[in-house]
C-alpha positions as CSV (number, residue, x, y, z in Angstrom):
1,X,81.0,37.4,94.2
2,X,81.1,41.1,94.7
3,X,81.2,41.4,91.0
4,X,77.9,39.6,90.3
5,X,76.0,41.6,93.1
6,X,76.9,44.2,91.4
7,X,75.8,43.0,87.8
8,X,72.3,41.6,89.3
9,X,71.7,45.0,91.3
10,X,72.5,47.0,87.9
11,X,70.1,44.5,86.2
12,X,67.2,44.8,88.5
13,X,67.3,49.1,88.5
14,X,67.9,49.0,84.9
15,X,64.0,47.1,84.8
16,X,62.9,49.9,86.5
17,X,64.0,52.6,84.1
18,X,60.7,54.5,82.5
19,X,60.6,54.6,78.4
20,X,62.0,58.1,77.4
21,X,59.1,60.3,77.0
22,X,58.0,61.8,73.6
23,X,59.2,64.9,72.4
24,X,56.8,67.9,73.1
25,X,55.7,70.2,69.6
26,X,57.8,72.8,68.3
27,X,57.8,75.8,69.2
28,X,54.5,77.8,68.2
29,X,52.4,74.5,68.4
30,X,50.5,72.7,71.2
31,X,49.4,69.0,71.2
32,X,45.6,69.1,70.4
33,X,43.2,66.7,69.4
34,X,41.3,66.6,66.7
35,X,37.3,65.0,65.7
36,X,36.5,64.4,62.6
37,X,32.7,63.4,62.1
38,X,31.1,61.9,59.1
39,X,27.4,62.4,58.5
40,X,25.9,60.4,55.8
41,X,23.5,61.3,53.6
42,X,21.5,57.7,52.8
43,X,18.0,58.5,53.8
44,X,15.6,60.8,52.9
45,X,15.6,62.3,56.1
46,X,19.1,62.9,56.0
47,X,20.3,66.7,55.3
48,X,20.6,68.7,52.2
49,X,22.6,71.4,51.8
50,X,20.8,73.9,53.6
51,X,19.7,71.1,56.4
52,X,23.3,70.6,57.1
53,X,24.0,74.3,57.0
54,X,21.3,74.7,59.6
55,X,22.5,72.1,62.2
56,X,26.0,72.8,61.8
57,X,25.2,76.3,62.7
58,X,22.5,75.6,65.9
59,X,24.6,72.0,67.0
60,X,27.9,72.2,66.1
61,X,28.9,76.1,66.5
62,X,27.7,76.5,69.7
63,X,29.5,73.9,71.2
64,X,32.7,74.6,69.0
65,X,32.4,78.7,68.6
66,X,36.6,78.5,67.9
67,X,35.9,77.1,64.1
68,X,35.0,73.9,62.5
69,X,35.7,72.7,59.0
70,X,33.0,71.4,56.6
71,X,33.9,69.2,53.3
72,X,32.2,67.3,50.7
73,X,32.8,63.4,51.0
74,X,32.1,59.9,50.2
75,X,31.2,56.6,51.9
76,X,31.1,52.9,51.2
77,X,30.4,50.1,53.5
78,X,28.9,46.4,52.6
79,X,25.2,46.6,54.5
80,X,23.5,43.9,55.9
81,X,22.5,42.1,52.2
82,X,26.6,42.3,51.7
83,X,25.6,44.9,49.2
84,X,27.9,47.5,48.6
85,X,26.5,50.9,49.3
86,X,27.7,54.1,48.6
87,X,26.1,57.7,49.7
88,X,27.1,61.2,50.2
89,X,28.7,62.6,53.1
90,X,29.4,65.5,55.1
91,X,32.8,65.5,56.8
92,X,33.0,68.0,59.7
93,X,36.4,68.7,61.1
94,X,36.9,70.5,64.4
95,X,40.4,70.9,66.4
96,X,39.1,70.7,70.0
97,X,39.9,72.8,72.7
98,X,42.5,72.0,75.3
99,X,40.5,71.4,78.7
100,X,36.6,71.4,79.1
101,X,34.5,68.4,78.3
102,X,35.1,68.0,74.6
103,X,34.2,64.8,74.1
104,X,30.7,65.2,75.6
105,X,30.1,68.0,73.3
106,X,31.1,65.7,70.7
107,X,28.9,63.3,71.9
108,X,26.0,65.4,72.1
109,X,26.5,66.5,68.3
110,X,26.1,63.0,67.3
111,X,22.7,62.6,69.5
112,X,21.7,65.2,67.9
113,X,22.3,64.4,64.5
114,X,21.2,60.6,64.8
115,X,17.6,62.2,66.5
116,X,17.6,64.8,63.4
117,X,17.9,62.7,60.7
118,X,18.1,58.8,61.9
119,X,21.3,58.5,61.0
120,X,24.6,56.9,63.2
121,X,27.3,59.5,62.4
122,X,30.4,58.3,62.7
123,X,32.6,60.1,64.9
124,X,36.6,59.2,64.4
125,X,39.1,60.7,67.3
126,X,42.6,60.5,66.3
127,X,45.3,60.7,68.7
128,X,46.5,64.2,70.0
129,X,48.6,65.6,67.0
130,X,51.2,69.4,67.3
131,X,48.8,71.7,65.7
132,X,50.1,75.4,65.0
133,X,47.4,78.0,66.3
């Protein structure tokens, strides 16, 4: 009887173990997030080169002065006619800051851009990832 007591008791605490927790970065990195937005290029109000320039430098900078990356890129989605369109993008990469209130920055980027140009950037947040600084 004693024996089985002590099997159920070992049992029950053993439900109450936590899942090991994941492994911090390396050495020499940090856990950061990262936001990739893509800006689309399918109206005629949406930027050229020199438009983009211009509102990556007054929205974008100024809200992310550590750096942001900006690449050439294309998009496809079926529209409403399930029609296949295809158009020019802007992919804009940014490693966001530890702290502060990223993700309204972010957020006001977009607002931006979709006033701008009348456009729905699409904003992708991937989970935190070890970034070397």
């Amino acid at each position: 009887m004693r024996t089985a007591g002590a099997a159920i008791l070992m049992l029950g605490l053993a439900g109450c173990m936590s899942a090991p927790k994941p492994q911090g970065c390396p050495a020499g990195q940090a856990s950061l997030q990262t936001v990739q937005l893509f800006l689309g290029a399918k109206t005629p109000a949406a930027p050229g080169e020199r438009d983009l320039r211009r509102f990556v430098d007054q929205e974008v900078t100024p809200r992310f002065p550590d750096g942001v990356t900006v690449v050439d890129g294309g998009g496809q989605w079926k529209g409403s006619e399930n029609k296949m369109i295809r158009e020019a993008s802007k992919v804009v990469l940014v490693v966001l800051p530890a702290g502060g209130d990223s993700h309204g920055k972010v957020e006001a980027v977009r607002t931006a851009y979709r006033s701008k140009f009348k456009q729905d950037p699409v904003v992708v947040l991937p989970p935190p990832a070890c970034v070397a600084l």
